[in-house]
C-alpha positions in Angstrom: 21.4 42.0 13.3 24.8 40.8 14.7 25.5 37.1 14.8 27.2 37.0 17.7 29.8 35.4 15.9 27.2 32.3 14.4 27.4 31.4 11.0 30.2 30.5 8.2 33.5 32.6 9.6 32.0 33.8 12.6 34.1 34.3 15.1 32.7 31.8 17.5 32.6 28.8 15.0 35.8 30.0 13.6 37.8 29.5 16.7 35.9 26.2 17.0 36.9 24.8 13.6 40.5 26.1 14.1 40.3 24.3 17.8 39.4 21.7 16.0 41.5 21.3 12.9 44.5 21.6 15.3 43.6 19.4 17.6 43.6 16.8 14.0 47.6 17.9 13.6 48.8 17.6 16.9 51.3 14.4 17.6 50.3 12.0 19.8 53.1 9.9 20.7 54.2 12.0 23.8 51.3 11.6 25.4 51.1 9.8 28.9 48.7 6.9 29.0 47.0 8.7 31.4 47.1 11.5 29.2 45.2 9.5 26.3 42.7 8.5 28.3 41.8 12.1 29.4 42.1 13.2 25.9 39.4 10.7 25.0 37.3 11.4 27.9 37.3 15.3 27.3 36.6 15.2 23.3 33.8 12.7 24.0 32.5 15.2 26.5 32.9 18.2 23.8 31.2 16.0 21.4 28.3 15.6 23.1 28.0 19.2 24.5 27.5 19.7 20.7 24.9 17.6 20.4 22.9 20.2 22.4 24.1 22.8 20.3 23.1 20.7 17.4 19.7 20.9 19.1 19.0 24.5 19.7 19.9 25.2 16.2 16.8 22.4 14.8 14.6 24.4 16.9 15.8 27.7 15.7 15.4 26.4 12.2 12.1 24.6 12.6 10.6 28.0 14.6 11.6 30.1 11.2 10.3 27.8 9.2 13.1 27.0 7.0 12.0 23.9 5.4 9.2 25.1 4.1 10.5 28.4 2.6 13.5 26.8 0.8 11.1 23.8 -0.3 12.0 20.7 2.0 8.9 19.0 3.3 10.2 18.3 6.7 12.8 19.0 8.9 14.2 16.0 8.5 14.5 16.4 4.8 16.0 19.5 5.4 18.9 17.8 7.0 19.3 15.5 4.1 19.0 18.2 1.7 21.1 20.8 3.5 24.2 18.2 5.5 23.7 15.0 3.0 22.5 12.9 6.3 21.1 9.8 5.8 17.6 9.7 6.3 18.2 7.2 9.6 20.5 9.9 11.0 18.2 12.8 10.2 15.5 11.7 11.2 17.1 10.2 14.7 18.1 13.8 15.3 14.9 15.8 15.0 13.1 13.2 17.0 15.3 13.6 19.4 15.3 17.1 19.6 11.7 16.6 19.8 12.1 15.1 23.5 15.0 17.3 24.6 15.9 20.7 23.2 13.9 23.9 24.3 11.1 25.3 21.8 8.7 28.4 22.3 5.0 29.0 22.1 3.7 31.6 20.1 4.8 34.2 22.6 7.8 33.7 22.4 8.3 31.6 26.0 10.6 28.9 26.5 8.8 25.8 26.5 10.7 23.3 28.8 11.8 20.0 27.3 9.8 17.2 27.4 12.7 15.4 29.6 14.1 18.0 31.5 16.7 16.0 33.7 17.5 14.1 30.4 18.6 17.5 28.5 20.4 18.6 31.2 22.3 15.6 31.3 22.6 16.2 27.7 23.6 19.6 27.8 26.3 18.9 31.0 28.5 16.5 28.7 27.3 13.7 30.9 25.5 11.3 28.7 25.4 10.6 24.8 22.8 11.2 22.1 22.2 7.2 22.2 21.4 7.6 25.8 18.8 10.3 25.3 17.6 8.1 22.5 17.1 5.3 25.1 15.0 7.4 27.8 12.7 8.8 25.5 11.9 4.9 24.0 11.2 4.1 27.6 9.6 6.9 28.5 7.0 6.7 25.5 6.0 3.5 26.9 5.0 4.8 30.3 0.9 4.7 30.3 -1.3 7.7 30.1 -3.1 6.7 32.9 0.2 7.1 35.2 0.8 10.0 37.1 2.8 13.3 36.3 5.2 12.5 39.4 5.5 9.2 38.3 6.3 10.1 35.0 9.2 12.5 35.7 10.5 10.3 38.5 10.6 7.7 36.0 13.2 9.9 33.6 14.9 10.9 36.1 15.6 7.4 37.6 16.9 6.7 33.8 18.9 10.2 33.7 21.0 9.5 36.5 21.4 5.9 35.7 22.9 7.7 32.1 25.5 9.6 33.7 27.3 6.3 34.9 25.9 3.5 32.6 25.6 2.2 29.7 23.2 3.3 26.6 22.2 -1.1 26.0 21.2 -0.9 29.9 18.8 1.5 29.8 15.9 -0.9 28.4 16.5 -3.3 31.0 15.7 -0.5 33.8 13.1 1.2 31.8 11.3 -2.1 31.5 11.4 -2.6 35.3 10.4 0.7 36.1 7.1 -0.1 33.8 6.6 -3.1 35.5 6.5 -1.3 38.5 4.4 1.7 37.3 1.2 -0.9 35.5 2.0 -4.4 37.1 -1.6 -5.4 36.0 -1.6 -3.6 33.2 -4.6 -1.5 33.8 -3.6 1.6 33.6 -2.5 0.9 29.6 -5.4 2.8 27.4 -6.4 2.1 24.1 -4.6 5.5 23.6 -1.7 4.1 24.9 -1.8 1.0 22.7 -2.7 3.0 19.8 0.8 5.2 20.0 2.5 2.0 20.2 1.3 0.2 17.2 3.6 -0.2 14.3 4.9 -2.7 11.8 8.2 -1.6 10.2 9.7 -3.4 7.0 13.4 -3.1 7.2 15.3 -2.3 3.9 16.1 -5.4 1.9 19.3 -6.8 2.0 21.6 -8.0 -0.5 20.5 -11.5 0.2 17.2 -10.7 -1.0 15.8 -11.5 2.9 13.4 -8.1 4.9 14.1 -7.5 8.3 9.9 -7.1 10.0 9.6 -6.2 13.6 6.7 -4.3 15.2 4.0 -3.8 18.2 0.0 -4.9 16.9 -2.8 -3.7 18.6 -5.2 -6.0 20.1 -8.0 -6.0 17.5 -5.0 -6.8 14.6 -4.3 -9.6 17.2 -7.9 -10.5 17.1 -8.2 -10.4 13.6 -5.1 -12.4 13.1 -4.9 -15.4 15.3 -7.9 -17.4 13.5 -6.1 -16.7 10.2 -2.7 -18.5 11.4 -4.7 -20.9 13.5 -5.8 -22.4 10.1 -2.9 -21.4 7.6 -0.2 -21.3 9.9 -0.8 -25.1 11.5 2.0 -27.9 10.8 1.0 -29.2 7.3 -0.4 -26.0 5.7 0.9 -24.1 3.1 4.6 -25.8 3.0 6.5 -24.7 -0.3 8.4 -27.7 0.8 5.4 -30.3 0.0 3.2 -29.3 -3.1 1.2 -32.2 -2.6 0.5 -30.6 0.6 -2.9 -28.8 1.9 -2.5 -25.0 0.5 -5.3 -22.3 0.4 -7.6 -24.7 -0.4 -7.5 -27.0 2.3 -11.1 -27.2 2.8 -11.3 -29.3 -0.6 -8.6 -31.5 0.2 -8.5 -34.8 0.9 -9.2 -35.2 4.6 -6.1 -38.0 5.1 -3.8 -35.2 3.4 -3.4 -32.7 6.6 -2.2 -35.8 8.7 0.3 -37.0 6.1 1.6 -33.3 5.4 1.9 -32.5 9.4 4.4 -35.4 10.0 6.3 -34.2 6.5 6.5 -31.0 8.0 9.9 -30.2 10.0 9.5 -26.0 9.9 9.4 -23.4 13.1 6.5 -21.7 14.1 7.8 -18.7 12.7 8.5 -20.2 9.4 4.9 -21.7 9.4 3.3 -18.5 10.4 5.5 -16.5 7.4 4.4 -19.4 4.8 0.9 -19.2 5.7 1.1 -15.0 4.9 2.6 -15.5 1.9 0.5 -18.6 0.4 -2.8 -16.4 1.0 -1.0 -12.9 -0.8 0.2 -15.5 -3.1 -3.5 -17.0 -4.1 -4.8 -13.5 -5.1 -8.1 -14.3 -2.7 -6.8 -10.7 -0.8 -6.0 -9.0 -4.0 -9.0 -9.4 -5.8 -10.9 -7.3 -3.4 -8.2 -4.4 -3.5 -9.4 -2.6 -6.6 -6.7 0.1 -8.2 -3.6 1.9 -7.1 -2.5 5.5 -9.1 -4.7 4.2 -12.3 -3.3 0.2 -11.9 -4.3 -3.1 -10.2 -3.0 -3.8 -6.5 -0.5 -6.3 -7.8 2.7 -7.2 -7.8 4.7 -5.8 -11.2 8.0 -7.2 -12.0 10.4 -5.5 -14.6 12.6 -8.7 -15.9 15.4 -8.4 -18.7 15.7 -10.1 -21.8 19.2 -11.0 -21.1 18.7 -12.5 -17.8 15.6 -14.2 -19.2 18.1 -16.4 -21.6 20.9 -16.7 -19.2 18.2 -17.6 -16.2 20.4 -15.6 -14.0 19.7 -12.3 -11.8 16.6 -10.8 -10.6 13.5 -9.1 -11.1 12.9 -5.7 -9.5 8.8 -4.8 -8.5 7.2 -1.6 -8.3 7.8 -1.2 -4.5 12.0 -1.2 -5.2 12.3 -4.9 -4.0 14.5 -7.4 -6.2 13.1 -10.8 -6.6 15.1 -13.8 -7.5 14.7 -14.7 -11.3 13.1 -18.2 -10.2 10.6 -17.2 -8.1 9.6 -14.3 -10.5 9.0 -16.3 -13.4 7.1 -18.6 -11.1 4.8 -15.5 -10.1 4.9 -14.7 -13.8 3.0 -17.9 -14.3 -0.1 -16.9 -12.4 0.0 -13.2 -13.8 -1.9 -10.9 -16.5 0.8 -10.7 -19.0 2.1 -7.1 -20.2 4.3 -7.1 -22.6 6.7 -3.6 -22.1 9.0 -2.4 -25.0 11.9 -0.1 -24.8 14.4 1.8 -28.0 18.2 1.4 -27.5 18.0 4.3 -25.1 15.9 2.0 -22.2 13.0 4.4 -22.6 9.4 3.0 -23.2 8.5 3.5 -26.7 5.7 6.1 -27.6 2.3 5.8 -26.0 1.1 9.2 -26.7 -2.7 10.3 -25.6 -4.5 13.3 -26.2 -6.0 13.1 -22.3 -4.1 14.9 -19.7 -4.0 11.8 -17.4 -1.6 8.5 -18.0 -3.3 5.3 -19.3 -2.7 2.4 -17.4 -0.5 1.3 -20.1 1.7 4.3 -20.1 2.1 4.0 -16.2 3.4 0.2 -16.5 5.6 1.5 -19.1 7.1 4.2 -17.2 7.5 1.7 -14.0 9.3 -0.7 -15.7 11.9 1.7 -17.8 12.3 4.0 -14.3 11.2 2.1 -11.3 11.1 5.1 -8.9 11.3 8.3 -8.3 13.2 10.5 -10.8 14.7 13.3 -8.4 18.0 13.0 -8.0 18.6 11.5 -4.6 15.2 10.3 -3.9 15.1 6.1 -3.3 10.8 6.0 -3.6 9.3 3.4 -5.2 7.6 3.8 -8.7 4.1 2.1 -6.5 4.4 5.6 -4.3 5.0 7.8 -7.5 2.4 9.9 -9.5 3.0 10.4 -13.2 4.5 14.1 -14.1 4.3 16.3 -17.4 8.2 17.1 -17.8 6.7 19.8 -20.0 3.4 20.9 -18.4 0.4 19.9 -19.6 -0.8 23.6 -19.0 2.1 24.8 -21.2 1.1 22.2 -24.2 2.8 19.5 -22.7 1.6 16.1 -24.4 0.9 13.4 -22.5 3.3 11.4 -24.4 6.2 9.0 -22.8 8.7 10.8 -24.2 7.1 13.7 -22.0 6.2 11.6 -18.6 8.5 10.6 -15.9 7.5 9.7 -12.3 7.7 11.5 -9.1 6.8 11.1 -5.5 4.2 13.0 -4.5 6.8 14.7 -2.1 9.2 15.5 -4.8 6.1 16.2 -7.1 5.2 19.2 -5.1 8.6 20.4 -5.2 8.1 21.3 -8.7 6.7 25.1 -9.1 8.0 28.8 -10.4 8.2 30.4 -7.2 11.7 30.7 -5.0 12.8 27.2 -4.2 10.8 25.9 -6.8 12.6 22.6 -8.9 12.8 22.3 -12.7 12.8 19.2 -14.8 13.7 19.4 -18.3 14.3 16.1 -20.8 18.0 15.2 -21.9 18.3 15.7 -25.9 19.9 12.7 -28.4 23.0 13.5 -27.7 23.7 12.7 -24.1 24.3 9.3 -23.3 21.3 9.4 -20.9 19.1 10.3 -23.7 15.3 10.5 -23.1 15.9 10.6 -19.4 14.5 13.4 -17.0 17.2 15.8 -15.2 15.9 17.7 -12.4 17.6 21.6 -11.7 17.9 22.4 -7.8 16.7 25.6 -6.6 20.0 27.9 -5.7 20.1 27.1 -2.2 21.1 23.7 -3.2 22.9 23.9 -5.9 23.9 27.6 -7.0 25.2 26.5 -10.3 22.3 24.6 -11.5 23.4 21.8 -13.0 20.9 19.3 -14.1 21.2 15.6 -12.2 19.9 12.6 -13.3 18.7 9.9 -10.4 20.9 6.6 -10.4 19.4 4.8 -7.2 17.0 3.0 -9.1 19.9 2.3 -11.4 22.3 1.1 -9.6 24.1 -0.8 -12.7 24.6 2.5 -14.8 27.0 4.1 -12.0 28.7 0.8 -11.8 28.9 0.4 -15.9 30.3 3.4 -16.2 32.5 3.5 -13.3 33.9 0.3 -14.9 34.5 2.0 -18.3 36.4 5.1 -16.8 38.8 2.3 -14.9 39.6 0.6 -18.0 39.8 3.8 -19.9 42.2 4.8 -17.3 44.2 1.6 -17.6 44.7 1.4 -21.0 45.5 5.2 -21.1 48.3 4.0 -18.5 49.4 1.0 -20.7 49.9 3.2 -24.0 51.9 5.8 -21.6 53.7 2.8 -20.9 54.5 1.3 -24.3 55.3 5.1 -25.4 58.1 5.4 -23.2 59.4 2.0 -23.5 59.7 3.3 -27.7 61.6 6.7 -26.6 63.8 4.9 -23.9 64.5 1.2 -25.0 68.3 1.0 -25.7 68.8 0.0 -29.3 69.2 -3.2 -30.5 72.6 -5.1 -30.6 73.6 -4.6 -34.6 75.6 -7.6 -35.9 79.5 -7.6 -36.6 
C-alpha cells in the first residue's frame, strides 16, 4: 500500500524535517522586529497544527491495535515505550485526543469529536493543546442532567473565547458558565458526582513533603466529618504536645482537652492532617486490613546499617516513599521486627522453598533488597509488585531468592514466548550487578537485545558510579598531565 509519503523518509515528513532543520540554521540577526514577531506567531501556529496531526496518528494507532500487538498495555504506555514521554505527557496526550481527534465505529465511519468547535480550533492553528486541555476539564463538569444545546453551546462559548484568550482564563469562564447552567445544583446526579470523585497523591518531593488534592463524594463526606469533628478538634492528636489527648481521648483525663486546646497554635488544615495520621499511626485501621500479595497491610521500611550508626538519611517503604531516619526508627518502635540479611552483592540471602509460591519471608526479603519493580524503566512500588520465577517455575525454576525478582503486574504480563514477548535472565558472578535481574526487550524496542538492569529504585548506584567514571576520568587527565610535563620540562640548570 503506498504511504502517501508517511513514515521514516517519506516524502511528506521528509520535506517537513528538512523545513524544519533549516529553519534551526537560518540567522536571525537581520530580521525586522516586526519580522520576529511574525516568525514566532507563524511557528507557534505550525506547532499547533501538529498537534492535530499528532492526534489523527493516536487514533490510527489505537484503531490497529498497536499497543496490544507489540505488548504495551495502553496507549499511553505505548508513547512511553515508543517516544520516551513521560508518563504526565503521554498520558495528557491520549486524553486529549480522547475529547478532540476523529475515531470510527466498527464500520468504518467517522465518529465526530466529542468537542467539535474545540478540534476545529485545534486543527485551524488557532488555540493550543493547553487550551483544549482546559475546555474539556470544564466541559466534564457540565451535569448530565443539562441539555445537548446547552452542552455544545457551552464549548463553543469556551472555543471562541480560545482563539483570543488565555489557556489560565478558561476556568474562570467555564465556572460561570456552570453556574449558570445548575445555579441550584439540581441538575448534578449522583452520576455526575461519581465521575468527579478522585483523590490524587502527588509524587513526593525532595523535601520529603506529598502534594494531595482531590473532589469526595458526598457519602466519603458523610463518613468523614464525625471522624475530624473528634480527632481533628484543637487539642487532639498534636505531635507538638505528647501529654496531649491522642487516640485515646476517651480515657483521658477530662481537664486534659481544655489544657491541650489553649497549647495548641495549628491550622485547621494541619489539625485535620494530624488527626489522619494519629489514627493510621495507632494501627486501630490496620488491624482490620488483613493481607496484601501474601504480607500484612503495613508499613515496611528498608533502613541501612550505615545510616543506622551515622543517624543520618532515610528509610524507603514498600510504596517507593522515603521517610526521614527519625521518624522511621520512631515507627520502628511500634513494629513487628524483621530482621533482613543481604551478601556483599545487596541480594537477600537464600530462602529457598520447595512450593511454587513466595513465603512471606521471601517477599519482605525481596522488598527490601529491590523495592520495585525490576523492568527497566518502570518506577512501581514493590507494595504493587507480584513475585516472579526469573527461571519459570514450569521450566524447574526453584522458588529460591536467587531465582525471584519482582514485577508489576503490568510488566508481569509482559513476560511470554510469543512476538513482543520480554525475557528476564539473572546476571552471573562476574558483573558488578551480580544476582540482579536484566530484562531483554522485544525487537521493536530494542533490536539489539541488550539486557537492562532497572536503577529507579536505585537511584545511588547511577550516581556511585557516575562518580567513579569522573574521577577515573580526572585522574586519567592528571597522569596525561604529569606524563608530558616528564617529556617536555626543560632540564635542569647543571652547576658550573
Amino acid at each position: 500500500m503506498h504511504s502517501g509519503g508517511w513514515g521514516e523518509g517519506g516524502e511528506t515528513t521528509g520535506a517537513l524535517h528538512t523545513t524544519v532543520t533549516r529553519l534551526t540554521t537560518l540567522p536571525l540577526t537581520a530580521l525586522s522586529d516586526d519580522e520576529v514577531l511574525a516568525a514566532i506567531r507563524e511557528v507557534e501556529r505550525c506547532a499547533r497544527l501538529l498537534t492535530s496531526v499528532q492526534h489523527r496518528l493516536l487514533v490510527e494507532a489505537s484503531e490497529r491495535a498497536l499497543p496490544a500487538r507489540l505488548g504495551a498495555k495502553s496507549l499511553k504506555n505505548f508513547l512511553m515505550q515508543t517516544l520516551r514521554l513521560a508518563g504526565a505527557d503521554a498520558g495528557a496526550r491520549v486524553h486529549q485526543a480522547a475529547w478532540v481527534a476523529t475515531f470510527h465505529d466498527m464500520a468504518g465511519y467517522p465518529v465526530p469529536p466529542r468537542l467539535p468547535h474545540t478540534a476545529k480550533a485545534l486543527a485551524e492553528g488557532e488555540i493550543s493543546a493547553d487550551h483544549a486541555r482546559g475546555i474539556a476539564s470544564v466541559v466534564n463538569r457540565v451535569p448530565r442532567g443539562a441539555t445537548h444545546q446547552d452542552r455544545e453551546a457551552a464549548e463553543q462559548i469556551l472555543a471562541e473565547f480560545a482563539r483570543s484568550g488565555s489557556p489560565d482564563d478558561i476556568g474562570r469562564i467555564g465556572d460561570r458558565i456552570l453556574a449558570y447552567l445548575d445555579p441550584d445544583g439540581r441538575l448534578t446526579t449522583n452520576t455526575d458526582r461519581a465521575r468527579m470523585r478522585g483523590i490524587t497523591l502527588g509524587r513526593q518531593r525532595p523535601d520529603g513533603m506529598s502534594p494531595i488534592r482531590g473532589e469526595i463524594d458526598p457519602v466519603l463526606r458523610a463518613l468523614l466529618d464525625p471522624v475530624l469533628a473528634k480527632y481533628a478538634r484543637p487539642g487532639m492528636c498534636n505531635p507538638d504536645d505528647p501529654a496531649g489527648p491522642q487516640v485515646d481521648a476517651d480515657r483521658a483525663d477530662p481537664a486534659a482537652p481544655a489544657d491541650a486546646t489553649a497549647r495548641d497554635h495549628r491550622t485547621p488544615a494541619q489539625r485535620n492532617h494530624d488527626a489522619l495520621k494519629t489514627l493510621l499511626h495507632s494501627g486501630v485501621i490496620a488491624d482490620r486490613l488483613g493481607t496484601h500479595r501474601g504480607v500484612p497491610v503495613a508499613t515496611i521500611l528498608t533502613m541501612k546499617v550505615d545510616d543506622l550508626e551515622n543517624a543520618s538519611g532515610v528509610a524507603t517503604t514498600a510504596t517507593g516513599g522515603t521517610v526521614p531516619l527519625r521518624d522511621a526508627l520512631a515507627l520502628a518502635e511500634r513494629s513487628q521486627p524483621w530482621l533482613a540479611v543481604f551478601d556483599h552483592a545487596g541480594m537477600p540471602l537464600h530462602l529457598g522453598r520447595v512450593k511454587r509460591l513466595a513465603s512471606p519471608a521471601q517477599r519482605l526479603a525481596l522488598i527490601a533488597a529491590l523495592k520495585g519493580c525490576s523492568r527497566p524503566g518502570c518506577n512501581a512500588p514493590a507494595s504493587l509488585c507480584a513475585v516472579h520465577h526469573v527461571l519459570e517455575y514450569r521450566r524447574n525454576g526453584t522458588t529460591d531468592v536467587t531465582n525471584l525478582t519482582l514485577a508489576c503486574d503490568s510488566c508481569h504480563a509482559l513476560i511470554h514466548d510469543g512476538p513482543g514477548g520480554w525475557k528476564t535472565k539473572t546476571e552471573g558472578p562476574r558483573s558488578p550487578y551480580a544476582g540482579r535481574t536484566v530484562w531483554i526487550a522485544p525487537q521493536h524496542i530494542d533490536p539489539e537485545g541488550i539486557p537492562r538492569i532497572n536503577h529507579r529504585h536505585r537511584a545511588g548506584e547511577l550516581l556511585a558510579e557516575t562518580l567513579l567514571r569522573i574521577h577515573a576520568r580526572e585522574e586519567h587527565a592528571r597522569q596525561g598531565h604529569r606524563r608530558w610535563l616528564r617529556t617536555h620540562a626543560p632540564p635542569a640548570p647543571t652547576a658550573a
